[in-house]
Structures are given as structure tokens and as C-alpha cells.
C-alpha positions as semicolon CSV with decimal commas, in nm:
position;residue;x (nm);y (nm);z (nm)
1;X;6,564;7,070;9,500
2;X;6,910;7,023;9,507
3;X;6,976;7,320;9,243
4;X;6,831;7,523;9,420
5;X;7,009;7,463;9,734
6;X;7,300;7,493;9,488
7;X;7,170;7,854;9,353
8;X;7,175;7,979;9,709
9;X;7,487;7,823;9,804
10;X;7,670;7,970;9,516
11;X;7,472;8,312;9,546
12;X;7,605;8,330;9,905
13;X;7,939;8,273;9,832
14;X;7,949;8,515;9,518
15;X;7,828;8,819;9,753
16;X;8,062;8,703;10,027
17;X;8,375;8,707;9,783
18;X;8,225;9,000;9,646
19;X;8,211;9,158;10,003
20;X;8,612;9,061;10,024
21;X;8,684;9,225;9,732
22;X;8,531;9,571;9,840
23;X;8,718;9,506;10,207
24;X;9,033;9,427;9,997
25;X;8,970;9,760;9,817
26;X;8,901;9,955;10,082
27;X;9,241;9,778;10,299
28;X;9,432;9,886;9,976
29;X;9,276;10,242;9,977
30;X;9,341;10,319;10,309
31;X;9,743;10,220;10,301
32;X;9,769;10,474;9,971
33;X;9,669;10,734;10,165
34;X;9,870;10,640;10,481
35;X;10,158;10,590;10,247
36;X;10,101;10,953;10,048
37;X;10,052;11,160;10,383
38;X;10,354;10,961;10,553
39;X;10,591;11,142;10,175
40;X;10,408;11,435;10,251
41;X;10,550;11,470;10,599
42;X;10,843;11,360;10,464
43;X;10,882;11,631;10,198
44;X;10,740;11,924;10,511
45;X;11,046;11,765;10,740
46;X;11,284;11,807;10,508
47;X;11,228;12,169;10,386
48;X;11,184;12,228;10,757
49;X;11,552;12,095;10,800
50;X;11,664;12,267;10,496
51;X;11,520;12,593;10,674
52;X;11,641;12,572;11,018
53;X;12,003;12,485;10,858
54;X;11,999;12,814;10,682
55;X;11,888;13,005;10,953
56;X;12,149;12,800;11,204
57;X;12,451;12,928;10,920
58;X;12,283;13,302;10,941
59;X;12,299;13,290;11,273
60;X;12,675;13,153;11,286
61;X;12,769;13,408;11,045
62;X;12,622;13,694;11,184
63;X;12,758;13,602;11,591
64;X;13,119;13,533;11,409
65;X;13,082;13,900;11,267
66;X;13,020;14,029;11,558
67;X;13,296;13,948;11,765
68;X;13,113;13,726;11,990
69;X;13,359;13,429;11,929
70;X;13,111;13,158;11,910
71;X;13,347;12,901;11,771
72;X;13,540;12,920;12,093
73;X;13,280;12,885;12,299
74;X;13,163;12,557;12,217
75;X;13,395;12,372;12,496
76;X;13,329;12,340;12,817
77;X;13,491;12,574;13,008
78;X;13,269;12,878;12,765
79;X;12,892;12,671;12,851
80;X;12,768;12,995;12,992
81;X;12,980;13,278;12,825
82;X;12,631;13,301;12,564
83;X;12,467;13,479;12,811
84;X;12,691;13,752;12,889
85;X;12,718;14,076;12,592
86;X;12,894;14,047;12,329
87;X;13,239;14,247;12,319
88;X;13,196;14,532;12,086
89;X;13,469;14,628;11,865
């Protein structure tokens, strides 16, 4: 009798360590894929930054071209002189 009580004791605990092991697994699958989409975003953010830079030089460029004297106008005193035209040469 008592190896059988034995038999079931050990079965139980094999399919409960077995049942940790798939947990574990699944625990370990599930912060791979956190940790891939969390690069992913990573790598979208920065060729987002990388895009809005270039377009924030064009920009730049193009008002300095112009003649609208945006490098003056970041102090204070020039806050509002974006919204009026820009002088034409």
C-alpha cells in the first residue's frame, strides 16, 4: 500500500512540476515578445526622429531663403512676428 501511495504522490508532483515548466515557458514567451515589440518601437521612434529632423532643417532652410529671418526671431521680443508675411525681396 504504501507504493502506491508513493506512485500517486510522485505522479502528482511530476505533472505539477511539469505544469511549472509550461507556466515558466509561457512567462518566458511572453517577455520575448514584450521585449521584441518594445525594439520595434524603438527602431519606428527613431526613424520618426530622424524624419521630423530633416523636415525641421528643410523647413529652416527654406524660411532662411526666404527672407523671413527666422534665426532672429527666436527671442522674445519676435514670439509673434511668425504670424505676420514674410518680407519679400
Amino acid at each position: 500500500m504504501a507504493s502506491r501511495a508513493q506512485e500517486a504522490d510522485s505522479g502528482l508532483r511530476g505533472a505539477l512540476f511539469d505544469s511549472v515548466k509550461v507556466l515558466a515557458g509561457t512567462l518566458l514567451a511572453i517577455a520575448r515578445m514584450r521585449l521584441e515589440l518594445l525594439s520595434t518601437e524603438i527602431e519606428e521612434q527613431r526613424a520618426w526622429f530622424g524624419s521630423m529632423l530633416v523636415w525641421r532643417l528643410v523647413a529652416l532652410f527654406c524660411a532662411w531663403r526666404d527672407g523671413c529671418g527666422w534665426p532672429e526671431s527666436f527671442g522674445e521680443e519676435n514670439r509673434f512676428r511668425h504670424l505676420e508675411p514674410c518680407p519679400r525681396r
